[in-house]
N, C-alpha and C positions, 0 to 999 in steps of 0.2 A: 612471254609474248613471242610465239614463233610461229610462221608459216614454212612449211617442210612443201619440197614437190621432189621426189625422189624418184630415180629409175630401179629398176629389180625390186628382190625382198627388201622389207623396211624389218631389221629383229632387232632384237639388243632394248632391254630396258631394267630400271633397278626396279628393287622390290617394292613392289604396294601401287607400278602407276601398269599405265595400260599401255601393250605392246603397241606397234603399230602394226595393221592387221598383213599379211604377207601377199599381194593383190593377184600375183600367179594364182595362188590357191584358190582366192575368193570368184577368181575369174574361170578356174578349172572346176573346183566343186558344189560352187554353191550356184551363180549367175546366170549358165548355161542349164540349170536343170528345167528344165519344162511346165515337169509338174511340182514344183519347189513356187508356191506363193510367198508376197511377203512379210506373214504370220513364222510362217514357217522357216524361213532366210534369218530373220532376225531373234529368232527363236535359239538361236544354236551359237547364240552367244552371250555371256554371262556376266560382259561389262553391259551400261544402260546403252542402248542400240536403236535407232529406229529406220525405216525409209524413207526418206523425203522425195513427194515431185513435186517437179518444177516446171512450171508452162513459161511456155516461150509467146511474148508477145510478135503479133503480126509484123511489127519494127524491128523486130529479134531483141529487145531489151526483157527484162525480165518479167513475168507473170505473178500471178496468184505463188504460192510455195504452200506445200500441205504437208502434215506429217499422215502417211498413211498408216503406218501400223508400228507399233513399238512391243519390245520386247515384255517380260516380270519387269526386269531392273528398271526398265527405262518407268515405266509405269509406278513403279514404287520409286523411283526419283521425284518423278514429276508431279504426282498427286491424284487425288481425285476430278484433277479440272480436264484433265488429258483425256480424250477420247480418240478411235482413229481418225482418219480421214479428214481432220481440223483445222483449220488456216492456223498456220506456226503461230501468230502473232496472235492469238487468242491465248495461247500456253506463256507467249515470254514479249517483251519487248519488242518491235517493230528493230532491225536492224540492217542499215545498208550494207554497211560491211559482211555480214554473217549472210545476205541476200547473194550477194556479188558470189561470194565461195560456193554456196548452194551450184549457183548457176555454171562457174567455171565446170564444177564436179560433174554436171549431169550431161553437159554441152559439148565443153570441148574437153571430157574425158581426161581429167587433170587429177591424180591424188595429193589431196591437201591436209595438213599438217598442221595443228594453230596451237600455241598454249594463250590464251588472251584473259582478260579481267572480264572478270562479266556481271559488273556494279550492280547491276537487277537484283543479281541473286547474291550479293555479297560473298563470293568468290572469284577466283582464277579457273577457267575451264582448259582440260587438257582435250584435244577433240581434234579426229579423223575425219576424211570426208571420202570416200571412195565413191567413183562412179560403177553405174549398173546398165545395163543395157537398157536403151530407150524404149518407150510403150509407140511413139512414134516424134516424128521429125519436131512436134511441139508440145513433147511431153517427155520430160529426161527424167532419169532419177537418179540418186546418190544413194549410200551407206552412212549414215553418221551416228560413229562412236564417240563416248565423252566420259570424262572422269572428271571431277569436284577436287582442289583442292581446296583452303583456309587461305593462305598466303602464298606468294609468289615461289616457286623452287627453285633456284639455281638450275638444279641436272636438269629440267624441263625446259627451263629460257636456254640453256645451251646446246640445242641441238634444232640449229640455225643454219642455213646455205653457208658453205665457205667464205662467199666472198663477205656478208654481214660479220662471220664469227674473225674475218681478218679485219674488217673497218673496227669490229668493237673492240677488238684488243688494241688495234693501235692507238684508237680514241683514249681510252684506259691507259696505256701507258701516258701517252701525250698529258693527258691533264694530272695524272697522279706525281708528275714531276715537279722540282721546287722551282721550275721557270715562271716566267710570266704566265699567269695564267688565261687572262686574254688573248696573249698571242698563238697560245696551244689551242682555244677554242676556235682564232679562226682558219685556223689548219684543220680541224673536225671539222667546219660547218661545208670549205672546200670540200674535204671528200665527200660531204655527204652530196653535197650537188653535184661532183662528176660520175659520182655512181649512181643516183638517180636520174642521170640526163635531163635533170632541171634549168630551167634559167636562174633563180636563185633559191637560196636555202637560209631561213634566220632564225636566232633565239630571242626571245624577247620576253623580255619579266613584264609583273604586274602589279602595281603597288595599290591595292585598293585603296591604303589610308588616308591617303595625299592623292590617288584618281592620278596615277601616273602609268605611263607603257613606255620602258626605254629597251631599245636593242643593245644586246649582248654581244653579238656578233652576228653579221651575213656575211655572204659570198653570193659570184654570181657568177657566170657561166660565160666568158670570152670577154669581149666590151660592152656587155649590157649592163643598164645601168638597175640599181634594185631598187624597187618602187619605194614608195615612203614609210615609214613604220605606221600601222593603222593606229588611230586614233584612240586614249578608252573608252570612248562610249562604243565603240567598235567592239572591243576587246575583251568588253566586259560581259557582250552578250553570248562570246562563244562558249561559257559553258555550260547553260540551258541546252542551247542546241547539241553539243558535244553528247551531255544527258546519260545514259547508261550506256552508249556505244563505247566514248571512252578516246574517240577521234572523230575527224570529218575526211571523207576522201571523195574527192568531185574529179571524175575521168573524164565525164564527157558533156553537154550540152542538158542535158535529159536532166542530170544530177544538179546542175548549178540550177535549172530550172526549180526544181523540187526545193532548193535551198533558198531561193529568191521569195517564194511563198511563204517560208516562216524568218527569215530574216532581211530582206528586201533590203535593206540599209547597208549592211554587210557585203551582200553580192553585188553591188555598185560601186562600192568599194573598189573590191576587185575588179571591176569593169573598168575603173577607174585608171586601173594600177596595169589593164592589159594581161590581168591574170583570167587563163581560162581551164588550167587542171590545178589541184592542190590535193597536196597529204600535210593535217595536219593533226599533230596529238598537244596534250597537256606536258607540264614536267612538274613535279610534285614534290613538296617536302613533305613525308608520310601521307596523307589523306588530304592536305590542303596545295591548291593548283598555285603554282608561283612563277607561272612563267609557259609556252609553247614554242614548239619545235617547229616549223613546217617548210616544205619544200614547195614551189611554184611551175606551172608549164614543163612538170614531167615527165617523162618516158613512159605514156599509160602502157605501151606491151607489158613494163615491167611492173604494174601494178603489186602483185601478192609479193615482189620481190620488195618492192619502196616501202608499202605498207611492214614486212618483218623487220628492215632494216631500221626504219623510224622508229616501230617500237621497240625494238630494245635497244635502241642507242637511246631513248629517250629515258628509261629508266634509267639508264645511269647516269649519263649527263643530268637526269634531276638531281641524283645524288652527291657527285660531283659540284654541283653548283651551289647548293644548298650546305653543304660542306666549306666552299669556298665563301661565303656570305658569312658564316659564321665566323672562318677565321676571320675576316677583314672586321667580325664587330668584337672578336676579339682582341685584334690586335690596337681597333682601336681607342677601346675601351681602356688600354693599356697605356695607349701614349696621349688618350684627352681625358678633362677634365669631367665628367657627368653633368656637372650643375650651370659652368660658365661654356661648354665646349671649347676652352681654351687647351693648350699642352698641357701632360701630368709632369708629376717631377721626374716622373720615370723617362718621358723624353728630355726632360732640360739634360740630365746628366749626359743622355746618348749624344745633346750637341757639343755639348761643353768638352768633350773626352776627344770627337772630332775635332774642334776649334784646339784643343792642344795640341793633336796629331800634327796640324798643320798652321801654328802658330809662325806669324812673319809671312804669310801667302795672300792673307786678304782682313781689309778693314774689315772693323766689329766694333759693335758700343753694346753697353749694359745700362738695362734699369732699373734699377729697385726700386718696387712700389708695393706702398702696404697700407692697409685699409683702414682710418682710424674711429676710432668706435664700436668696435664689433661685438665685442667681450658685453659694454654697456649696453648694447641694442639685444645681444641673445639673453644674456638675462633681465633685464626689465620685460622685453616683448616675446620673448621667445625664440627658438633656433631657427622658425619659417621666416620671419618679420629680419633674420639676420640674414637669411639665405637670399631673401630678397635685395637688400643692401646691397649684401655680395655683385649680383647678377646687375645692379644699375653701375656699380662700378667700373665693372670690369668692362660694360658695353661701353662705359667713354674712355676703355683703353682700346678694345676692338677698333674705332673710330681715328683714333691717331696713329696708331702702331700696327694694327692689322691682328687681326683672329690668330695666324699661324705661325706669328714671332712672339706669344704670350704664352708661360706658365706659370701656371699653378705650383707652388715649390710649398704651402702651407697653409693652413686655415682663412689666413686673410694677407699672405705674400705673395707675389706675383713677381715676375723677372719679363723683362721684354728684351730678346736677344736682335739687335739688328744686324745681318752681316752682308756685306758690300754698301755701297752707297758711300756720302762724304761725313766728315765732320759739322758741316753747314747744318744739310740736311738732317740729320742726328741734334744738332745741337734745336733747331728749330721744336723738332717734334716735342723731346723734353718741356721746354719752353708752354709749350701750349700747355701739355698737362699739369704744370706749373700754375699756368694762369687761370687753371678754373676753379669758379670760388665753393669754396668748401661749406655743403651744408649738412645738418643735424639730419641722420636717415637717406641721406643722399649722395651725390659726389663727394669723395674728402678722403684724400692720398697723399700720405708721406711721401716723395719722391727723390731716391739718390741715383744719379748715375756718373757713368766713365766711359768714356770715348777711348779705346785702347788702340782704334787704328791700327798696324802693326807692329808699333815701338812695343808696346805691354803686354803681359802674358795672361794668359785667362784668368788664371786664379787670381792674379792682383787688380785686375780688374774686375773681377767680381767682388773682391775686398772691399775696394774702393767705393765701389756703389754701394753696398754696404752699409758703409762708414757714412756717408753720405747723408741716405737716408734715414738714417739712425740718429743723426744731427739735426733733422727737420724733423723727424718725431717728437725728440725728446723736445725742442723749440714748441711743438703745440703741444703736448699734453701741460707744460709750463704754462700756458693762455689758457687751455681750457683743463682746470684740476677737475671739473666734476664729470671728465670722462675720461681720465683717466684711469689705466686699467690697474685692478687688484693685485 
């Protein structure tokens, strides 16, 4: 994903892609020749080539776009449906983006540069756009060269304006670091707004499962304030619109117009929010969209610059984030339980080792709780009809003791570690789960614990609880022999 506008010869490439064409030449040899039609112009090059014009509307926005004549390559590219002289959009996809470029090229005599996705065709297109001398003041033309990759290349995405190839490294290094990772995203989002000359710039994921849109990070541009995160019924419709472009970029009045007639709902929105230019792309974990980048009210001079910048920050920041999503469901896969979302034992020990490090610094109490009947419930009914069990249990310990002071330490033992608070309060909560009455397939916990406060050391207050609980088991398995375990 790159848009190049370079001064002098453009040379230098590896093997197998396509140079970029050297514009002295094309403007000394080929451009100026009189009797050089453009059969003939595009003929004398052996990547796929064509000429495109471009009419200028009476507004000076953009016109009709034709391909007028194409080379073999381009023709054996394109197929049997290519004829000259053809509305572009007969051949490919209707595109604003790819309209916009046409037009800089023919107009205001800009060499353009783009490696971009081009979902239509289910590739990455590497593609020049050279201007040619005008047929007259409302009728321009360009050069456009293109090569077909499969997948994204690295050496192609990196040959980006300086100042993008300086935002993406330091974006890259910023998030690849073991910091916060929030706080590095919104150090990225800043720069991307003050080098856009935006008012604000945000990330924002998408959870279709749950129909959720939450912001990752914004910034915003002095003391403005950044509009509200859109809604997902909002959110959910940019990416039909999106479509095979692959982005949305609205510079000026004309563009939000065109966008109000196929999503009307969307562009009130932003009317809403006082938004009147936007660039916005997708961010991707491989082929599925999980989230958008986009910048608000900025800097349209710098348009093909905002447009290169966002996309390739956007490919990696997908990367990046999609990376950081995993670790976090890894990691917390690690310290909860799957079945109750309680803590694993893998965290109880991470406290416990704490609470010794700083044993005498702050009250703590234990409680051992263990599930009775389990053994007799999985096999008479099953290990589902026990997993069940489990999950009613543990929700009248959630309810006393709290989700994030319970774990999981074995098939049907549990620990609820409290630390600060009183021995009152401590003694209370036990108490309740004490008092609830123990039924067949339902609530019913052995309960021991020890209030260690800071007189006691962990270990022996985790003994203690223990001992405890191990005394009010063995008490009902004694009442109840026909469920007691094998």
């Amino acid at each position: 994903m790159k848009n190049k506008e370079a001064a002098g010869n453009i040379s230098g490439s590896s093997p197998g892609t396509v140079s970029a064409i050297p514009y002295d030449y094309v403007k000394k040899h080929l451009v100026q020749e009189e009797d050089m039609d453009d059969h003939k112009l595009t003929d004398m090059f052996l990547v796929p080539c064509c000429v495109m014009e471009v009419e200028k509307n009476p507004d000076g926005s953009c016109g009709m776009i034709r391909i007028n004549s194409g080379n073999q390559a381009y023709c054996e590219t394109m197929g049997p449906a290519y004829y000259d002289n053809m509305p572009y959009y007969e051949l490919v996809p209707e595109d604003a983006k790819f309209e916009d470029f046409c037009f800089r090229a023919a107009f205001e005599n800009r060499r353009l540069h783009a490696y971009v996705e081009t979902k239509a065709l289910n590739s990455w297109t590497d593609q020049q756009l050279i201007p040619l001398q005008q047929r007259d003041e409302n009728h321009g033309r360009c050069l456009f060269l293109f090569e077909f990759t499969k997948q994204a290349e690295p050496s192609r995405m990196a040959e980006v304006s300086m100042e993008t190839a300086e935002l993406v490294i330091r974006s890259c290094l910023l998030l690849s670091k073991e910091e916060n990772f929030a706080d590095s995203l919104d150090i990225v989002t800043k720069d991307i707004c003050t080098a856009a000359g935006a008012d604000a710039c945000r990330i924002i994921l998408i959870d279709h499962e749950n129909k959720a849109v939450t912001t990752l990070s914004d910034a915003v541009s002095g003391s403005r304030m950044p509009g509200r995160t859109p809604s997902y019924e909002i959110v959910k419709t940019w990416e039909p619109i999106i479509g095979v472009s692959n982005e949305v970029i609205i510079k000026d009045r004309q563009r939000m117009t065109e966008l109000a007639e196929l999503n009307p709902s969307w562009v009130k929105d932003m009317q809403d929010n006082n938004v009147e230019t936007l660039v916005l792309i997708p961010l991707k974990k491989i082929e599925t969209i999980i989230g958008y980048l986009y910048v608000t009210n900025y800097d349209v001079r710098k348009t093909v610059e905002v447009k290169e910048m966002i996309e390739v920050l956007s490919f990696f920041l997908g990367m990046e984030i999609a990376n950081n999503q995993l670790r976090s469901e890894l990691e917390y896969r690690y310290t909860h339980d799957d079945l109750t979302g309680v803590r694993s034992r893998s965290a109880m020990i991470a406290l416990t080792a704490q609470l010794m490090r700083e044993e005498g610094t702050r009250p703590f109490g234990v409680v051992n709780m263990d599930v009775n009947g389990l053994k007799l419930v999985n096999d008479q009914k099953g290990h589902e009809a026990g997993d069940q069990m489990i999950v009613v249990n543990v929700k009248a310990m959630k309810e006393i003791f709290g989700s994030e002071n319970i774990y999981r330490v074995g098939g049907d033992e549990f620990l609820a570690i409290l630390t600060g608070g009183t021995k009152e309060d401590f003694e209370t909560k036990v108490a309740r789960l004490r008092a609830l009455p123990k039924t067949e397939g339902g609530v019913n916990i052995s309960v021991g614990s020890c209030w260690a406060g800071t007189e006691r050391s962990t270990s022996e207050a985790l003994h203690l609880a223990d001992e405890d609980m191990y005394q009010e088991k063995k008490q009902y398995y004694k009442t109840h022999t026909d469920r007691r375990r094998s």
